[in-house]
C-alpha positions in Angstrom: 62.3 103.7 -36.7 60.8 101.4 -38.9 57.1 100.0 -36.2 57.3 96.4 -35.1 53.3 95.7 -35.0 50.0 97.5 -35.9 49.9 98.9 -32.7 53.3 100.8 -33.2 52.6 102.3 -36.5 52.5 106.1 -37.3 48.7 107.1 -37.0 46.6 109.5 -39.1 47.0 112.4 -37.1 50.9 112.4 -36.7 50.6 111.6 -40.4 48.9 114.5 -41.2 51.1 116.5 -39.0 54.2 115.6 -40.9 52.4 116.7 -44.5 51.3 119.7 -43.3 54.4 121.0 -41.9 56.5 119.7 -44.5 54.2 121.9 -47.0 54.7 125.1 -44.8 58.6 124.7 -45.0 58.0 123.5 -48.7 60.1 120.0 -47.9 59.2 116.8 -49.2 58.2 114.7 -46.2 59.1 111.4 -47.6 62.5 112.6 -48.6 62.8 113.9 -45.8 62.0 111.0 -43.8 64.6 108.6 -46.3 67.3 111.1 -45.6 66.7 110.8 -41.3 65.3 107.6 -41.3 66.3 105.4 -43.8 62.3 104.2 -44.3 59.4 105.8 -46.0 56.4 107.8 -44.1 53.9 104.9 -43.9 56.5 102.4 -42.0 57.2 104.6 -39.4 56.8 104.0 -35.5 54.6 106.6 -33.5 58.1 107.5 -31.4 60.1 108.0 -35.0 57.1 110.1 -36.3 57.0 112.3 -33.4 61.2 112.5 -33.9 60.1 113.7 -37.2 57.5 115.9 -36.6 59.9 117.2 -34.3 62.6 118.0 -36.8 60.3 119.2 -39.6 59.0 122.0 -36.6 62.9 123.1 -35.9 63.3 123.7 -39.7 59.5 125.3 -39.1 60.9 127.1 -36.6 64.1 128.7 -39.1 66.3 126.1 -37.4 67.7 125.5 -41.1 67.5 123.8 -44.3 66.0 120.7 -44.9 68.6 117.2 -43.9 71.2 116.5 -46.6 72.6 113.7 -44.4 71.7 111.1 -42.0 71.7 112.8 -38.2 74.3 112.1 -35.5 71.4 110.2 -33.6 71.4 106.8 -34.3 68.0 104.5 -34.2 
């Protein structure tokens, strides 16, 4: 998850993305992102934020609580 290069790094709009939907569910993003991803916000990829974004929407969504424990997907 963690990007390889500049050009693989999370950009400002998936960045805001994550910090607003965190704040709508009331989750901390970069816990959040530790728990799933095992790195913090700003080292992601732009595919391991858009996995994130993607998570933080199901919870959005009432597809439950925030993560407790790493997923069954492995990076």
């Amino acid at each position: 998850p963690v990007a390889k290069s500049l050009g693989d790094m999370v950009t400002a709009k998936q960045l805001g993305m994550i910090r607003a939907i965190a704040k709508d569910i009331n989750a901390d993003a970069e816990a959040e992102c530790r728990t799933l991803l095992n790195c913090g916000i700003e080292e992601l990829s732009k595919r391991a934020a858009s996995d994130l974004i993607e998570h933080l929407m199901q919870l959005q969504r009432g597809g439950g609580q925030p993560t407790q424990a790493p997923p069954a997907r492995q990076w």
